[in-house]
C-alpha positions as CSV (number, residue, x, y, z in Angstrom):
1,X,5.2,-37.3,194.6
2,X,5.8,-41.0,193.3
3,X,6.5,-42.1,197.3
4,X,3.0,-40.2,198.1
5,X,1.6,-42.4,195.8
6,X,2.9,-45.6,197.2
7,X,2.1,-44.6,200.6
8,X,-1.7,-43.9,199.9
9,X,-2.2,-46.9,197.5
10,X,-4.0,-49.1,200.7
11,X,-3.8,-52.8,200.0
12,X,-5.9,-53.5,203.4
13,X,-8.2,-51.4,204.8
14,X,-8.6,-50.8,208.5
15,X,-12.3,-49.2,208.0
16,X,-14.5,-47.8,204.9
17,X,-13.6,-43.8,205.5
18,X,-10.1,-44.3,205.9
19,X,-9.9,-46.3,202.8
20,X,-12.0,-43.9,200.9
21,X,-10.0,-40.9,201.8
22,X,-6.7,-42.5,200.8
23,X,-7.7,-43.9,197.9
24,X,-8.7,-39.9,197.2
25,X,-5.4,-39.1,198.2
26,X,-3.7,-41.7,196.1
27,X,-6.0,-40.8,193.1
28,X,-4.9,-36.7,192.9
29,X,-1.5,-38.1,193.4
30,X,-1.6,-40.8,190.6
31,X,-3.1,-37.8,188.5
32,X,-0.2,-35.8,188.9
33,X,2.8,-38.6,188.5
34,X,0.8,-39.6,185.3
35,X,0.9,-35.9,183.8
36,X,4.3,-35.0,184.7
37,X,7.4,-35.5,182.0
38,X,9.5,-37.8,184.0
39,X,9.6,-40.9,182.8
40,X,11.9,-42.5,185.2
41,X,9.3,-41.5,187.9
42,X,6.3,-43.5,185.2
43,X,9.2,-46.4,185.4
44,X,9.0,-46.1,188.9
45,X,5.2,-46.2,189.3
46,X,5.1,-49.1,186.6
47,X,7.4,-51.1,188.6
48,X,5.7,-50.5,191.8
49,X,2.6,-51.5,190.2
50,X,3.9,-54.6,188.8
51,X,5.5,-55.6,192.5
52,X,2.5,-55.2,193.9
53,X,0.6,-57.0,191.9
54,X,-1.9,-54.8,190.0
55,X,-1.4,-55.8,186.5
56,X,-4.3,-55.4,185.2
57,X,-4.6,-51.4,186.3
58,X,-1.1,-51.2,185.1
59,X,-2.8,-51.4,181.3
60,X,-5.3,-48.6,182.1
61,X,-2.1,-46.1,183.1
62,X,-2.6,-42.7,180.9
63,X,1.1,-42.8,180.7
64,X,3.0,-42.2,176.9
65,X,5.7,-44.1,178.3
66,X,3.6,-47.2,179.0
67,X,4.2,-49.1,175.4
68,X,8.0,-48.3,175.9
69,X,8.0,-50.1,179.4
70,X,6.3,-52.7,178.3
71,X,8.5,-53.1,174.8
72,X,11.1,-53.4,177.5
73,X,10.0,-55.9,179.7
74,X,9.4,-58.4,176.4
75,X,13.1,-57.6,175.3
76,X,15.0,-60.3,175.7
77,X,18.0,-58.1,175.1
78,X,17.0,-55.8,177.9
79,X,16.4,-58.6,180.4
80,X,18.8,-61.4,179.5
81,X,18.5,-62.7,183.1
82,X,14.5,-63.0,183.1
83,X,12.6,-66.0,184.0
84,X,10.1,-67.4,182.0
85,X,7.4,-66.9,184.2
86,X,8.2,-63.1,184.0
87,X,8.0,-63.6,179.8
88,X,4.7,-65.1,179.8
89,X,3.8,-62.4,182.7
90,X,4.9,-59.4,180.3
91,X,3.2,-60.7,177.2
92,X,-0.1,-61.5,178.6
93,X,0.9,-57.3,179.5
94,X,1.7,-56.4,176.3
95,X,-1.3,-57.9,174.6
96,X,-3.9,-57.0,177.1
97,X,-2.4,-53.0,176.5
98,X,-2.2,-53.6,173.0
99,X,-5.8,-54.5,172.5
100,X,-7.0,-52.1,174.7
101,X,-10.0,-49.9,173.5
102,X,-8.0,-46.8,174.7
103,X,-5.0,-48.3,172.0
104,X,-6.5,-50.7,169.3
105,X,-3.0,-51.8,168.0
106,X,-4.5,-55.0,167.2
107,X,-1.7,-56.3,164.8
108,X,0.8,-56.1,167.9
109,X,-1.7,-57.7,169.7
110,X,-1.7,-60.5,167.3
111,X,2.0,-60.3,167.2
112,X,2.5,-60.8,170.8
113,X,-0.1,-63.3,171.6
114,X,1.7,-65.8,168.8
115,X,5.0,-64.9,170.9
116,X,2.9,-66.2,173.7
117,X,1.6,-69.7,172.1
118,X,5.0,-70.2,170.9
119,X,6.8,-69.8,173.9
120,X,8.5,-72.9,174.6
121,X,7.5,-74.1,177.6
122,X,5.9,-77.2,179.8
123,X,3.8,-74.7,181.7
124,X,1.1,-74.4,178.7
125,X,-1.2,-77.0,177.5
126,X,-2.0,-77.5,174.1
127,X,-5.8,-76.0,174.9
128,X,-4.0,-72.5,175.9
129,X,-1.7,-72.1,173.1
130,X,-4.5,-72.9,170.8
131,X,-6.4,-70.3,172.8
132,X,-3.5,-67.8,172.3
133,X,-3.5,-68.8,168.4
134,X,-6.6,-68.2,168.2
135,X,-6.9,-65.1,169.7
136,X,-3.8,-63.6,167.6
137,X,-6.0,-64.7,164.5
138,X,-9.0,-62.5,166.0
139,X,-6.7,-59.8,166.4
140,X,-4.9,-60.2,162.8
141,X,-7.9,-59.6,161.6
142,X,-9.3,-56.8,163.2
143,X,-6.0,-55.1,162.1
144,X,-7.3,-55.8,158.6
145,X,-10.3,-54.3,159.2
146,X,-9.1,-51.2,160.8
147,X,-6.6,-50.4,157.9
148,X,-3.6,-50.5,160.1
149,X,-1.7,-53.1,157.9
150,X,-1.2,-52.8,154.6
151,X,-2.6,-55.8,152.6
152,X,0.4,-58.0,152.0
153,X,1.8,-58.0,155.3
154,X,-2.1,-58.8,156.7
155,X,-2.8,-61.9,154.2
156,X,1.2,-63.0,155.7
157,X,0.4,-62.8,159.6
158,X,-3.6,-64.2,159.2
159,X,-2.3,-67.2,157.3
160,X,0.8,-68.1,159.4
161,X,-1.6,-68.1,162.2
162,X,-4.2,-69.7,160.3
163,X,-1.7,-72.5,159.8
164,X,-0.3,-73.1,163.2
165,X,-3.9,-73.0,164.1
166,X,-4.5,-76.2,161.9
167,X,-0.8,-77.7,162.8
168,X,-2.4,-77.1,166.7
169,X,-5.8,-78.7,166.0
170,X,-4.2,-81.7,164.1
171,X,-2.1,-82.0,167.7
């Protein structure tokens, strides 16, 4: 069913109706590779999403095994051979799935977003990692407010990122 999928998924359209039907097609069959237990056929759909470039509808997947893929991908133990470009590419992942309104995980959010600003790399300016900062702080403390830390471990991750955030302004 996973080929089906691939198959219909149009990336250029020849004419309107055409487009429409397989996107139908490809719709019923995305419905049933989502609802199935095999995750090595999810795996497969993840990757072929991620090859082809959709990202972004890659965080919308109904899939339980999503958060697991994506743990993955951030492992540097899984994928010792990665590039960085592929790091910052499956962070900005993560944290975009994390803060999802479907998953509201906000602390891992937060959590993955400071991976993000402290990433050491050239390809980042100062603006975006504050930006990242930033953000993580936003997300530290919507995790506060949700009740999904428990108090000490909250007032630990706002602070840190409270003072990188100064360390990054005084920059």
């Amino acid at each position: 069913m996973f080929f089906i999928f691939i198959i219909l998924l149009p990336k250029d359209s020849v004419n309107q109706q055409q487009t429409e039907q397989s996107f139908d097609q490809a719709l019923r069959a995305y419905d049933t590779l989502f609802q199935s237990k095999d995750e090595l056929a999810h795996y497969a759909a993840f990757d072929w999403l991620l090859l082809n470039d959709y990202y972004r509808a890659l965080t919308l997947v109904p899939s339980s095994y999503l958060e697991h893929y994506l743990e993955l991908l951030t492992d540097p133990a899984y994928h010792p051979d990665r590039v960085l470009f592929d790091e910052i590419k499956y962070l900005d992942l993560l944290w975009r799935y994390y803060a999802s309104d479907r998953i509201k995980k906000y602390k891992e959010a937060a959590q993955a977003l400071a991976k993000l600003a402290e990433l050491n790399t050239d390809t980042f300016t100062l603006e975006i990692r504050n930006d990242y900062l930033f953000r993580a702080l936003t997300y530290a403390r919507m995790s506060q407010s949700t009740g999904s830390l428990d108090t000490i471990e909250q007032q630990k991750l706002v602070r840190d990122l409270e003072v990188k955030l100064e360390i990054c302004a005084v920059q």
